[in-house]
N, CA, C and O of each residue as an XYZ file, in Angstrom:
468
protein
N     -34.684    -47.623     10.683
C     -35.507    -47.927      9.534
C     -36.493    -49.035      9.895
O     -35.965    -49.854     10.647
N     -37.757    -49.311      9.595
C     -38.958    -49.988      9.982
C     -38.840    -51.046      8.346
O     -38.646    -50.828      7.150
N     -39.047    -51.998      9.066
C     -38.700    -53.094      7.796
C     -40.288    -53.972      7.773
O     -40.710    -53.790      8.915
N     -40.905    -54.474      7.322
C     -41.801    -55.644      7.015
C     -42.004    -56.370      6.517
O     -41.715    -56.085      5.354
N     -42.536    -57.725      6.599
C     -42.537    -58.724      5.320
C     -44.276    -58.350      5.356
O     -45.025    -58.154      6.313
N     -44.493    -58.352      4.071
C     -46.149    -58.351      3.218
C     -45.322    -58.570      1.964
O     -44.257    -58.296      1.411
N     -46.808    -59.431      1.826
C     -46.869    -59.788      0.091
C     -48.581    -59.620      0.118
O     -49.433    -59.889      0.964
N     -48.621    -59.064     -1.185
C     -49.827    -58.776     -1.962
C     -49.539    -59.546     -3.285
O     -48.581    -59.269     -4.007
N     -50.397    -60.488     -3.539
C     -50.150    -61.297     -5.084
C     -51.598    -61.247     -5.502
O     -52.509    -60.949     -4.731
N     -51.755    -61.566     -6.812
C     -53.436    -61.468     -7.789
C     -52.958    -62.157     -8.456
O     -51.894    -61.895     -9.016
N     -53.810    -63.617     -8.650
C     -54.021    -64.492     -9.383
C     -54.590    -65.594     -9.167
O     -55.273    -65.675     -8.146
N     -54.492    -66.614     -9.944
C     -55.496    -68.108     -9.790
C     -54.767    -69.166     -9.160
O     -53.577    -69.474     -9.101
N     -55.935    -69.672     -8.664
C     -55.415    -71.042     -7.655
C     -54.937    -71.805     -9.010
O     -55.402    -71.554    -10.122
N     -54.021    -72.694     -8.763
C     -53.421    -74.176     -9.737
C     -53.941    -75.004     -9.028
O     -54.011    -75.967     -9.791
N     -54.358    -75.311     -8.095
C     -54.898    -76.347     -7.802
C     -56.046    -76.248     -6.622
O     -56.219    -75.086     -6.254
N     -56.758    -77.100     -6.039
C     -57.481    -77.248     -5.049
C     -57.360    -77.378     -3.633
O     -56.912    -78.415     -3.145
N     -57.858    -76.053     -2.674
C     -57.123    -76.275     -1.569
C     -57.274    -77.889     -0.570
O     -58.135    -78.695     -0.219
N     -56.047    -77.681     -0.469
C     -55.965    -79.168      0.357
C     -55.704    -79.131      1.724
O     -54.609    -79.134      2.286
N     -57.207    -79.085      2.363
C     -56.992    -79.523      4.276
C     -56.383    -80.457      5.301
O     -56.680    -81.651      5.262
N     -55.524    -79.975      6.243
C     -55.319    -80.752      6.986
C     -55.448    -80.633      8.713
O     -55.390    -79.662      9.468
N     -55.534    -81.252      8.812
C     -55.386    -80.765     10.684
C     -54.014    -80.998     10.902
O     -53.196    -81.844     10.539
N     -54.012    -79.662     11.837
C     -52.408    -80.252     12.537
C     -52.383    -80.073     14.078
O     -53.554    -79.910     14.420
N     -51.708    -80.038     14.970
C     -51.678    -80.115     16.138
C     -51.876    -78.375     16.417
O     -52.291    -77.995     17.512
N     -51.649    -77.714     15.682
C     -51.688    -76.246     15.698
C     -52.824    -75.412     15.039
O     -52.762    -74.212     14.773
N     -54.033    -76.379     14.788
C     -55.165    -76.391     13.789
C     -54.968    -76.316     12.287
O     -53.969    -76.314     11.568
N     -56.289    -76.254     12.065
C     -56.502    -76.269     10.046
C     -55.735    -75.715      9.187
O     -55.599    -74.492      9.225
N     -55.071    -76.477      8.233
C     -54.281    -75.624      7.745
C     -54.693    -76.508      5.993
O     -54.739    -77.692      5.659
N     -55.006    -74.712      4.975
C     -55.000    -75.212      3.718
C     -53.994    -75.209      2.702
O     -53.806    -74.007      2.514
N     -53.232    -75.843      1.931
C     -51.944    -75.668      1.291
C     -52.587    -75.802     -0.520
O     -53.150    -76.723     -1.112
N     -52.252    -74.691     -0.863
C     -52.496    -74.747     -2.236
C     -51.442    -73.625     -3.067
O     -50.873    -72.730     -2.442
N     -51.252    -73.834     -4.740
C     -50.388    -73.095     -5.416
C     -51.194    -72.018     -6.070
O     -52.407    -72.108     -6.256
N     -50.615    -71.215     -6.336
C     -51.207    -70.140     -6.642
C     -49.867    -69.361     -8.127
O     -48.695    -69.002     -8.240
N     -50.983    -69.482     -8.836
C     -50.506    -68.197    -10.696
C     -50.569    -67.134    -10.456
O     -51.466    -66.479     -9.927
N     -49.655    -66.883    -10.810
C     -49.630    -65.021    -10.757
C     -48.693    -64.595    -12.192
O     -47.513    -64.943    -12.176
N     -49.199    -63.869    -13.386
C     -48.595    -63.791    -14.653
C     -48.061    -62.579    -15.220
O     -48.831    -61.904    -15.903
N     -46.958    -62.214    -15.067
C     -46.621    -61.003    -15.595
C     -46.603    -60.525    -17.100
O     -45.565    -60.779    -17.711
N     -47.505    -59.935    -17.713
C     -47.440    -59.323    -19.247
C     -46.290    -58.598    -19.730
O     -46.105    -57.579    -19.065
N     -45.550    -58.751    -20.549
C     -44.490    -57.491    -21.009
C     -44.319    -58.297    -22.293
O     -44.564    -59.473    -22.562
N     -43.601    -56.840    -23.306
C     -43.619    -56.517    -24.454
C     -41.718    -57.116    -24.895
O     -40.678    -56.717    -24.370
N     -41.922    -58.330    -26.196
C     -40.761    -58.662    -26.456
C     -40.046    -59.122    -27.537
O     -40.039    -60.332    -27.764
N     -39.234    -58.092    -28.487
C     -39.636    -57.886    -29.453
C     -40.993    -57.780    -30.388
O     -41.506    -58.577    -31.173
N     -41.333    -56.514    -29.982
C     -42.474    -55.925    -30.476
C     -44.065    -57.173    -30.023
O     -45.249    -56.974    -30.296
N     -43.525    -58.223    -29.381
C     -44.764    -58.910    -28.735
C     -44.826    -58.852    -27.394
O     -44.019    -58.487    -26.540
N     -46.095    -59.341    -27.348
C     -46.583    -59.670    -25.820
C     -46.559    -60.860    -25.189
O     -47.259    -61.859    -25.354
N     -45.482    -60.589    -24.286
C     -45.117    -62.287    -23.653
C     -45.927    -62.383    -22.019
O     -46.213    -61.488    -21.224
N     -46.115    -63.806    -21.965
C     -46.738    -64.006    -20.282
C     -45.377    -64.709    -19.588
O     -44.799    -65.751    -19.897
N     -45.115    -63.806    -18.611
C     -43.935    -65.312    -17.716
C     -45.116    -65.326    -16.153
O     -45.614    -64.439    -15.459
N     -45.157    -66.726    -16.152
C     -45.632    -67.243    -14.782
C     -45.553    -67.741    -14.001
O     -45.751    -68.956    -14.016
N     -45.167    -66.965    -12.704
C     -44.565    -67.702    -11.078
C     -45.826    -68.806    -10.879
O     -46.965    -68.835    -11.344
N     -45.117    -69.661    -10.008
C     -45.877    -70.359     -9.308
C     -45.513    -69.808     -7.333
O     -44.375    -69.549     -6.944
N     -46.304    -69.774     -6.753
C     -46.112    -69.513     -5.473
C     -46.625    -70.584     -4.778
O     -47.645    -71.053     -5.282
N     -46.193    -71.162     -3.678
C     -47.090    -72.269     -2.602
C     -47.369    -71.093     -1.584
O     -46.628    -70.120     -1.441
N     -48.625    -71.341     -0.849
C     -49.401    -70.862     -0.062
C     -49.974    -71.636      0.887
O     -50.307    -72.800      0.664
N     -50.185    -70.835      2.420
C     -50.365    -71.471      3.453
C     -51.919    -71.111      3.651
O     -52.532    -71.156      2.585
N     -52.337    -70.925      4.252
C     -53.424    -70.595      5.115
C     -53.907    -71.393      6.258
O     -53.942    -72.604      6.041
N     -54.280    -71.005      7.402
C     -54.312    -71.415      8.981
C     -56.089    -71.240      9.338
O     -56.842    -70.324      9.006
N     -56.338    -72.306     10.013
C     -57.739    -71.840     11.167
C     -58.500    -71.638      9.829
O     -58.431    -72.201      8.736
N     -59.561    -70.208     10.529
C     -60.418    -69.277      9.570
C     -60.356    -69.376      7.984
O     -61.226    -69.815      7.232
N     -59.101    -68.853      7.665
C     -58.906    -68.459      6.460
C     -58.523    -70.354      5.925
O     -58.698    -70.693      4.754
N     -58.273    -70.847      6.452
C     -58.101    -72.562      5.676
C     -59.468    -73.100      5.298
O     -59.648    -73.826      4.320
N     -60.491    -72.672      6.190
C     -62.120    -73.170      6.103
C     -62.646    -71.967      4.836
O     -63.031    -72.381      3.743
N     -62.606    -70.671      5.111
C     -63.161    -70.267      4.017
C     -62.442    -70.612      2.611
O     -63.240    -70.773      1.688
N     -61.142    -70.746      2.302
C     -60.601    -71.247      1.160
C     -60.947    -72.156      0.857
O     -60.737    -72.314     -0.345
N     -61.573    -73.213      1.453
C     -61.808    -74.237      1.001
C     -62.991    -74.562      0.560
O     -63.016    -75.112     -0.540
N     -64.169    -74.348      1.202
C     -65.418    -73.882      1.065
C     -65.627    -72.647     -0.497
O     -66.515    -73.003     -1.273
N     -65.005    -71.579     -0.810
C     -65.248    -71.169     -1.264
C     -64.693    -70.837     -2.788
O     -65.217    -70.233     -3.724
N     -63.208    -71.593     -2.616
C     -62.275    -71.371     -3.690
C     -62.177    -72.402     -4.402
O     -62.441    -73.379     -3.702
N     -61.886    -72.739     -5.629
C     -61.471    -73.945     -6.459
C     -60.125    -73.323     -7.434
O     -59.820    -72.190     -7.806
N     -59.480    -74.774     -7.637
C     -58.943    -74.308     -8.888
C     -59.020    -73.481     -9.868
O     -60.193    -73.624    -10.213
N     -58.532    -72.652    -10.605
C     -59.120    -71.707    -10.744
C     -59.717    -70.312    -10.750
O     -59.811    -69.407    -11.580
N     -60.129    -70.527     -9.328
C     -60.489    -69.467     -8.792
C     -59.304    -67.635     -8.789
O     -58.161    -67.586     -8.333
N     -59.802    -66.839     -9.203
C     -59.710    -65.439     -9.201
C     -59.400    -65.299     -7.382
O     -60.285    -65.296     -6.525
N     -57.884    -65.190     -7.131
C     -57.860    -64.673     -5.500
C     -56.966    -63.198     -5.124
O     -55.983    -63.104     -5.860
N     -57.071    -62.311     -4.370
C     -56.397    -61.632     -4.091
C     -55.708    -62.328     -2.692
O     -56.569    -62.685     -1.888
N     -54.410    -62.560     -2.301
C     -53.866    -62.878     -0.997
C     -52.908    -61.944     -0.415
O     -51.841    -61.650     -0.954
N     -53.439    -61.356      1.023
C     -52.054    -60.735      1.722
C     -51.410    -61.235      3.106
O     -51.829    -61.329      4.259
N     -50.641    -61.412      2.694
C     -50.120    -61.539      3.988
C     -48.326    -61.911      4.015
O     -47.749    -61.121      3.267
N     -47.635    -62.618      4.495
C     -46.121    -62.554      4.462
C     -45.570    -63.787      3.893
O     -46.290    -64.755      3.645
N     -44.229    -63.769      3.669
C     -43.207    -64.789      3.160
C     -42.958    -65.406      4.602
O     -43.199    -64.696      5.579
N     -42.448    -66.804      4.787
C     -41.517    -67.391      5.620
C     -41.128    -68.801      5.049
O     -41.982    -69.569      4.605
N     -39.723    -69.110      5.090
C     -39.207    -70.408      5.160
C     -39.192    -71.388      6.498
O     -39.327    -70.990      7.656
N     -39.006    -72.703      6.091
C     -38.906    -73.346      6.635
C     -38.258    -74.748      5.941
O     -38.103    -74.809      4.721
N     -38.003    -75.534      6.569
C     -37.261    -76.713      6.440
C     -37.785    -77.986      6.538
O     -38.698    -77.876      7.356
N     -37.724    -79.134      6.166
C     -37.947    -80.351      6.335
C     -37.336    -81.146      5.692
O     -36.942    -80.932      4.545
N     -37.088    -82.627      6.596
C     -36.651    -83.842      5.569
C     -37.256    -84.601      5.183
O     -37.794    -85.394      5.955
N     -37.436    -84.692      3.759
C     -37.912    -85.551      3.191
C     -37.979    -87.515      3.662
O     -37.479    -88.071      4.640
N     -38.631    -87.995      2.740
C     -38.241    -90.037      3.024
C     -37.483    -90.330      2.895
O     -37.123    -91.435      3.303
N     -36.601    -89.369      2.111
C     -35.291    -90.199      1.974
C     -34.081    -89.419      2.986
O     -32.876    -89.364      2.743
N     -34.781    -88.864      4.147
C     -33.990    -88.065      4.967
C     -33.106    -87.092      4.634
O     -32.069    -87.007      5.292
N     -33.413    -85.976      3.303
C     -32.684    -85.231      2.973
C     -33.750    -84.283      3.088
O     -34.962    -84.164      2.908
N     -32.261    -83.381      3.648
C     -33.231    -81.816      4.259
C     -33.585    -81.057      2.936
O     -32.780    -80.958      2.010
N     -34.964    -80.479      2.913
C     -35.766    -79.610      1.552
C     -35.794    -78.461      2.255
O     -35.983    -78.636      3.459
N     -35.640    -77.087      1.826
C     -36.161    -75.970      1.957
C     -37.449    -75.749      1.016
O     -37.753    -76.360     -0.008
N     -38.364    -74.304      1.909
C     -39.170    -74.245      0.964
C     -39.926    -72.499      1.778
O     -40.133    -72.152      2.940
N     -40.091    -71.943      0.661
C     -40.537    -70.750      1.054
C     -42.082    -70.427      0.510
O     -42.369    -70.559     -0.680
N     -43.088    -69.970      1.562
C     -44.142    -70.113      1.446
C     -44.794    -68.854      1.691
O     -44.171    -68.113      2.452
N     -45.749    -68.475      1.300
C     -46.751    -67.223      1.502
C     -47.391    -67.575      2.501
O     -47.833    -68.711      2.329
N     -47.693    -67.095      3.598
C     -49.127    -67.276      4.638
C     -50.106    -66.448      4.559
O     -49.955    -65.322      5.032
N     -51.342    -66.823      3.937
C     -51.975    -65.841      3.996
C     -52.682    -65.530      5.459
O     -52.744    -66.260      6.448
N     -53.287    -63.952      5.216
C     -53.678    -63.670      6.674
C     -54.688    -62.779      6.084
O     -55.478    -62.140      6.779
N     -54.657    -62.735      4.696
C     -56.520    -62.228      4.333
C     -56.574    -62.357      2.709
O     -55.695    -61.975      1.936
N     -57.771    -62.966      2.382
C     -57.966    -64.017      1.273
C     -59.498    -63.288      0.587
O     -60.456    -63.040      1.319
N     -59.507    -63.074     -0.590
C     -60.495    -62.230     -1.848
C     -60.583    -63.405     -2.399
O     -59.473    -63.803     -2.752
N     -61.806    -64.451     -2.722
C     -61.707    -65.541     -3.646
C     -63.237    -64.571     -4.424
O     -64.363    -64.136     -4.180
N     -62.242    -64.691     -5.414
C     -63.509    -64.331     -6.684
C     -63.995    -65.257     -7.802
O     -63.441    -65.294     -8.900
N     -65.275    -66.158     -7.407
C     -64.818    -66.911     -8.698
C     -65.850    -66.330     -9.928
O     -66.827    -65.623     -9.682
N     -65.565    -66.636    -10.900
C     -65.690    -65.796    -11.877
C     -66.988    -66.157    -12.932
O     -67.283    -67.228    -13.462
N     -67.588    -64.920    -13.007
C     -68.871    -64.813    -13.225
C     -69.537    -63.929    -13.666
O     -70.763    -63.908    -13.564
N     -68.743    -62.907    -14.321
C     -69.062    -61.057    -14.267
C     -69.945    -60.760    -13.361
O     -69.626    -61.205    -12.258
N     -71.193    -60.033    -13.386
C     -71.955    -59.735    -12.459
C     -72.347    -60.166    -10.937
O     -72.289    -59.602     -9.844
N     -72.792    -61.502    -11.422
C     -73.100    -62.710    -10.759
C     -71.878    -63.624     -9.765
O     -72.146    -64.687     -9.205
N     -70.672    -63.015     -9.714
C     -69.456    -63.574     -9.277
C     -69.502    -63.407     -7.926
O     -69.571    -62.318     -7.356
N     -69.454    -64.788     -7.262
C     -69.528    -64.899     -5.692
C     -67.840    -63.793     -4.976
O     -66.763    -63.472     -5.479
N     -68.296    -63.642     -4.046
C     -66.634    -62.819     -3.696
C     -67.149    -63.115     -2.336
O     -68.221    -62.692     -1.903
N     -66.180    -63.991     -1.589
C     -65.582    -64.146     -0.384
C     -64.492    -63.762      0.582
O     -63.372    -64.032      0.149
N     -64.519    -63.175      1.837
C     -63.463    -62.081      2.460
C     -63.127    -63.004      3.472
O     -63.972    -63.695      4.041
N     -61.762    -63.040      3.747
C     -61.519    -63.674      5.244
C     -60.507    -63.252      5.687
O     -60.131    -63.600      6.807
């Protein structure tokens, strides 16, 4: 059986991507909304994930340049964890999206810039 990790998510940045350099190059870290609609008792409810998101190199420069808070994104690419200890030397997990190709739409009807990376 052929297994893969992809994620495809649609929704808005929560916040502003934030650059950094690392010894492994550019990397942008921002959260990302994604809202599911369904019907409950006879209404319409929103529940909304929050996801953290990576992006590397290329795709860290165009996110940043082109996306804001806000912003309308399509992201694909995979899940991975990783680990770290915090200041107070206690180990955090944390599972993150990497993207590896980024739709920033910001929003505008007609007139709406759309960026590919």
């Amino acid at each position: 059986m052929d297994t893969r990790n992809f994620v495809r998510l649609v929704g808005n940045l929560g916040t502003d991507p934030k650059v950094t350099e690392t010894r492994n190059g550019k990397v942008a870290r921002f959260s990302l909304a994604t809202t599911e609609n369904y019907f409950e008792n006879g209404k319409q409810v929103g529940k909304t994930e929050w996801h953290n998101v990576v992006a590397w190199n290329t795709n860290a420069d165009m996110v940043a340049d082109k996306c804001t808070k806000g912003s309308h994104v399509v992201i694909m690419g995979r899940l991975a964890s990783r680990s770290y200890d915090d200041k107070d030397n206690i180990r955090r997990y944390i599972t993150e999206v990497v993207a590896e190709e980024i739709i920033c739409e910001k929003r505008g009807g007609q007139n709406a810039d759309r960026a590919e990376c």
